[in-house]
N, C-alpha and C positions, 0 to 999 in steps of 0.2 A: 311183317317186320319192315322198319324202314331206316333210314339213313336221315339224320338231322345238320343242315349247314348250324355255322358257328351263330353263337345269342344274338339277338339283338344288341345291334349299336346303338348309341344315341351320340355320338360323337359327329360332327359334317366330315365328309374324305375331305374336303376340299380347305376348310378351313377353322376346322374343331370346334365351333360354334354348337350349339345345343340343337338336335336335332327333335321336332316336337311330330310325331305321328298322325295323322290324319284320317289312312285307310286302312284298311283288313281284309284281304284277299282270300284270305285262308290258308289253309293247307294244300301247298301245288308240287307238284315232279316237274324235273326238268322240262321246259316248253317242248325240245325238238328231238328229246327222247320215244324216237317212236320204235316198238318193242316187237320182236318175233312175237308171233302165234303162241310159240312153246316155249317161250321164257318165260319159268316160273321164278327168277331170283328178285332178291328184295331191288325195290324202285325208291330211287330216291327224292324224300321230300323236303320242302324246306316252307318259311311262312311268310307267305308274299304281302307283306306291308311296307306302306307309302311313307313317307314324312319330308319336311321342310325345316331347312335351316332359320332359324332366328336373323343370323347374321348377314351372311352372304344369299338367303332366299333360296338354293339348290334346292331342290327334290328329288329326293333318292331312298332309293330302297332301303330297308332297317337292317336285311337281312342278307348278306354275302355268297355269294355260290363260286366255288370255288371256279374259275376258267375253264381249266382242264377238261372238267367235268361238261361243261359246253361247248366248247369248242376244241373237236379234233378231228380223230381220222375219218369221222361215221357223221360229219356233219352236212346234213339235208338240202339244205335251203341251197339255190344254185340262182345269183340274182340274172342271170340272162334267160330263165325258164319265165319270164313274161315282155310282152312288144312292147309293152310301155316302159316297161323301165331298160329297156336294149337302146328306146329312141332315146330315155333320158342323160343315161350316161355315155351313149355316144355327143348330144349335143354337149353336155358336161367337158368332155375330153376336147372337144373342136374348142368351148371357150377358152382353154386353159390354152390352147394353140395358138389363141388371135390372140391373146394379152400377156399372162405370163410369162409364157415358155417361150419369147421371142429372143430374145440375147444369143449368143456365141455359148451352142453346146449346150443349154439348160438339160438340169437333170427334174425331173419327178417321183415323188414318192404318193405310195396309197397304202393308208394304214387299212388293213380288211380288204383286199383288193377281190375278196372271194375269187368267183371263175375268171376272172380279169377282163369281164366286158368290158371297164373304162380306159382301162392301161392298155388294151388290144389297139383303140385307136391312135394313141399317144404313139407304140410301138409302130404301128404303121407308115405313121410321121417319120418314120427313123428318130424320132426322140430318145433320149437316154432314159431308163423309168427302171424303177425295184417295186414289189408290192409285198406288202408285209403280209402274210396271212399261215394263220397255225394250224386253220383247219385242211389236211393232207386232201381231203375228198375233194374240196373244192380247187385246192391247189393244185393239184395234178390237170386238170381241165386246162387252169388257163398257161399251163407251161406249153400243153396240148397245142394252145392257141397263140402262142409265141411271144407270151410276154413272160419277165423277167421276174419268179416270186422268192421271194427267201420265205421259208417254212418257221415262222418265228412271231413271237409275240414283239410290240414294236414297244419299246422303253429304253431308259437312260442306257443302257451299256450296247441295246443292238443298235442305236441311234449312232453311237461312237464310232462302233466297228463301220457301219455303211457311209459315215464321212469319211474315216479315214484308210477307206476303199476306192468310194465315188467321189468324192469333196460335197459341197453343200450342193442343198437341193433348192429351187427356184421355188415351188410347190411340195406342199404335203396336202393330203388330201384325203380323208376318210366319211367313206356313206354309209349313216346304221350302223356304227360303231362306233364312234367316242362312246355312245349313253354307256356301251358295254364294258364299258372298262372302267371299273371303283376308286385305281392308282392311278388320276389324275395328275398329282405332282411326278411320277415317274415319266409319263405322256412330253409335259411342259418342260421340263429336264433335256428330254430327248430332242426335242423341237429346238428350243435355245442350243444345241446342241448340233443340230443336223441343217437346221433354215438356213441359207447366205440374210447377209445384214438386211435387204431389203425383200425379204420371201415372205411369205405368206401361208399361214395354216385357215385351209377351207376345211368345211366339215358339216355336214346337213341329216339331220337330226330329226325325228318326232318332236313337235313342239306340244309343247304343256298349253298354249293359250288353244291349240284345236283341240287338244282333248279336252279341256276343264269344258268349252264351248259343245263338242258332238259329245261329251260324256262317253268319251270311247275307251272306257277302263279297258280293253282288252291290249289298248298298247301298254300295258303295265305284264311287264313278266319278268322271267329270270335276267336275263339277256339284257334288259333297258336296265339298268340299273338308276340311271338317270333321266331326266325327265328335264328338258331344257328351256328358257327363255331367254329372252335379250338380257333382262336383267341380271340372270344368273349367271351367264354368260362371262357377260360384262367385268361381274365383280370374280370371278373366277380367271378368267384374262392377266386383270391387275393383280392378283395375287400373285402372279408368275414373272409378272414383268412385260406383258403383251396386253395388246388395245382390240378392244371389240371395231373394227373400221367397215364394218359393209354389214348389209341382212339380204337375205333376199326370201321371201315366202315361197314355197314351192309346193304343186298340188300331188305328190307322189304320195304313197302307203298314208294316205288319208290326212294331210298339212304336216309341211314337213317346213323349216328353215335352215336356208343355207347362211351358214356363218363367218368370217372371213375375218382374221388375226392376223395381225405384225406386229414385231417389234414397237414398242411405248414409242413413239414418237416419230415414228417413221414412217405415218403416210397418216392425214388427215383422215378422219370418220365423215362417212357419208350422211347426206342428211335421213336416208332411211333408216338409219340408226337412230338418230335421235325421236324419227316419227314412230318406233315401234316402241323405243322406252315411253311415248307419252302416250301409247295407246296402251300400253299394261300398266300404266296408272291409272288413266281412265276406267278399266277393266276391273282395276283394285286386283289383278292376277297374283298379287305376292301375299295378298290378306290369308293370314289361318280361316275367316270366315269364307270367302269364297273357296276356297279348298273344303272345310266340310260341306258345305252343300254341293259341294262337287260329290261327296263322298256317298251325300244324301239321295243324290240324284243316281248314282251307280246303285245302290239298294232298291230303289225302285224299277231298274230297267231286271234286275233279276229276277225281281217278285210276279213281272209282268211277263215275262220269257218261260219262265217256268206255269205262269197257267196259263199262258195259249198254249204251249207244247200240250200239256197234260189233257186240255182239253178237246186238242186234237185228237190224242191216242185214245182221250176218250169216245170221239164218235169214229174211230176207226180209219183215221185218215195216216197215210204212209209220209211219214218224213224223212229225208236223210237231209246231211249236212252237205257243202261244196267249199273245195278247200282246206287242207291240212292244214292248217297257218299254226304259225309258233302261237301266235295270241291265242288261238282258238282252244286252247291249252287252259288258260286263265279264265275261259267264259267256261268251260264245260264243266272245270273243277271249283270254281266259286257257286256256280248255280246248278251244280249237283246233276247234270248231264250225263246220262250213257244211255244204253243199246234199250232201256222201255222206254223211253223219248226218240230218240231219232237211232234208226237203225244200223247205217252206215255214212261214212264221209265217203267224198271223191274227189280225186286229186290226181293231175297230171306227173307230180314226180316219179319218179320211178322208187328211188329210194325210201319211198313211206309208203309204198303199196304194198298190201297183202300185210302187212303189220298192224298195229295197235297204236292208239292214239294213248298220248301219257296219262297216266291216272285212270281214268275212265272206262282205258281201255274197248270204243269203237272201234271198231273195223273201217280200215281205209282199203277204198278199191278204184282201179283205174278210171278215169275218167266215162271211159265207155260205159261204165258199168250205170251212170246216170240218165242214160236213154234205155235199160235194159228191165223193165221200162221204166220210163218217167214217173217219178212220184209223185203225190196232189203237191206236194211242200216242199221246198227246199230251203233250209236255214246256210245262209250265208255267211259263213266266214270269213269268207275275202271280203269283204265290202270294200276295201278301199282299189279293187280292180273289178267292181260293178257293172259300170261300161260297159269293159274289156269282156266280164264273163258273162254278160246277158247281151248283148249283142253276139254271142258266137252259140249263146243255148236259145235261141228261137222258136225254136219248134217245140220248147219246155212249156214257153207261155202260150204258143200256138194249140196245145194239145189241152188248156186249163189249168196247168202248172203255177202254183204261186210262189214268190220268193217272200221268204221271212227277213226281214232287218230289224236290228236292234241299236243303230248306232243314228242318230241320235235319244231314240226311243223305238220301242217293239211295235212293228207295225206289220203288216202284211199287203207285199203289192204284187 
């Protein structure tokens, strides 16, 4: 038995233009739903497709998952459990110290401040900072770590209440969340509502021109609800009354762009603004046609995953996976992945060990447990901490170990 989110939309959140479909995921459970052993109750699914607005060009999900249901007290993900993203948002916090946050008393916000690695060095500053985050499990960490969170989803009326506590905020700032959030005009509301006249909303994102480019259909899950570019951006901004005025491309969780809004008319656009709207024309990135061959190109990276796997198990070769990732979520239940393809995951969190991966239902087991022993194969999840995680398993490739990738294509190195 399962649980179905609400119909398909065809309406844009953003600006009620005609939303026209592209992709079909399938049938997914929540990405970061990872399940006790002995939980037999019903898991919930919902139907992971893609689409694009006519209008405004957004791409967004069809299908709505309620918040709640994502994000609370049992919520996994801890963004300071990897060095690379510890360096990223610490330098993130140091910029926001050398430019923004230089006036008399600046205050800061961060929508999704999860454990609060960013706001910890803000705090440090002796800065004034709030971080918005609903999820309790990760919340509790970075109070741990002395920054300042309210336990609270960030929209029009909690935006009120923290002006008219704190006064306006110099910065708002949200990493790998905006996409997650469907109630964009609540967001915009709140910001017009919380910014001083000349503040600024930063925000850095999964970009749509890397995925359509690595065909990395697994950043597509519950959670992304959106899928962003310059252009969509852009016209999303103006909708609100805010100007698209900075980009910045950023190499984190596999191409990511950093975004940067103010007030209509209140600080000139940089000229890599204008050079990234001419490269996504270039690109044709808003055409319905380059989207389904996007779409085309994801069908074949699972036709191709699914018969190397198969073909492994068929000469008797041991695979497990590395990496619990929310995405990994969306590759196992589109291409029909569990325990007679790859045996077990592994993963350094705490919170998803000894549990069950959504849908699929693998076995995730501690890190250690990927030297106990080494398997011929390991299919990569993380891919976009690659590096990070083959420079510290050595001895994996040392021993004959191969890593499986699929992002840009299935290949084996």
């Amino acid at each position: 038995m399962t649980e179905r989110a609400s119909d398909a939309a065809t309406a844009c959140r953003v600006c009620r233009g005609a939303v026209t479909e592209f992709l079909d995921l399938g049938r997914q459970p929540l990405s970061d739903a990872f399940r006790d052993r002995a939980d037999t109750g019903p898991e919930f699914f919902f139907r992971l497709a893609v689409g694009q607005c006519a209008s405004c060009t957004m791409v967004q999900l069809m299908e709505e998952v309620p918040r709640e249901a994502m994000f609370n007290d049992q919520y996994p993900y801890f963004s300071s459990g990897s060095a690379v993203m510890r360096k990223h948002f610490t330098e993130t916090a140091q910029f926001f110290l050398e430019t923004e946050l230089t006036g008399p008393d600046p205050f800061a916000v961060e929508i999704g401040c999860n454990d609060g690695i960013m706001l910890q060095t803000i705090s440090d500053a002796g800065v004034r900072h709030l971080g918005f985050e609903p999820s309790g499990s990760v919340a509790r960490v970075a109070r741990e770590n002395g920054v300042s969170v309210r336990t609270d989803f960030f929209e029009e009326s909690t935006a009120a209440e923290v002006r008219a506590t704190h006064g306006p905020a110099a910065v708002v700032f949200a990493a790998n969340t905006l996409c997650h959030i469907p109630y964009l005009d609540s967001i915009f509301r709140g910001l017009d509502v919380l910014l001083d006249d000349n503040g600024v909303f930063v925000f850095e994102d999964p970009y749509l021109g890397d995925i359509v480019q690595k065909t990395s259909f697994d950043q597509i899950y519950d959670e992304h609800f959106y899928l962003f570019s310059a252009h969509s951006v852009q016209n999303t901004a103006a909708e609100f009354g805010f100007e698209l005025v900075d980009v910045a491309r950023l190499g984190v969780h596999g191409g990511e762009v950093r975004y940067t809004l103010a007030r209509a008319g209140k600080r000139e656009p940089s000229a890599a603004v204008a050079a990234m709207l001419e490269e996504e024309s270039e690109r044709r990135l808003a055409e319905p046609e380059t989207l389904r061959e996007f779409a085309a190109a994801v069908g074949r990276i699972r036709d191709d995953l699914v018969s190397l796997l198969s073909d492994l198990r068929a000469q008797g070769k041991r695979v497990v996976a590395y990496g619990a990732t929310a995405k990994s979520a969306t590759v196992t239940n589109f291409c029909d992945i569990d325990t007679a393809l790859v045996s077990h995951v592994c993963d350094s969190t705490p919170a998803k060990q000894e549990r069950l991966s959504p849908g699929k239902h693998i076995p995730v087991l501690p890190s250690e447990a990927f030297s106990a022993p080494y398997p011929d194969y390991a299919l990569l999840f993380a891919w976009n901490h690659a590096d990070e995680i083959m420079a510290k398993e050595q001895e994996f490739r040392r021993g004959g170990g191969r890593w499986i990738l699929y992002v840009p294509s299935v290949r084996v190195v």
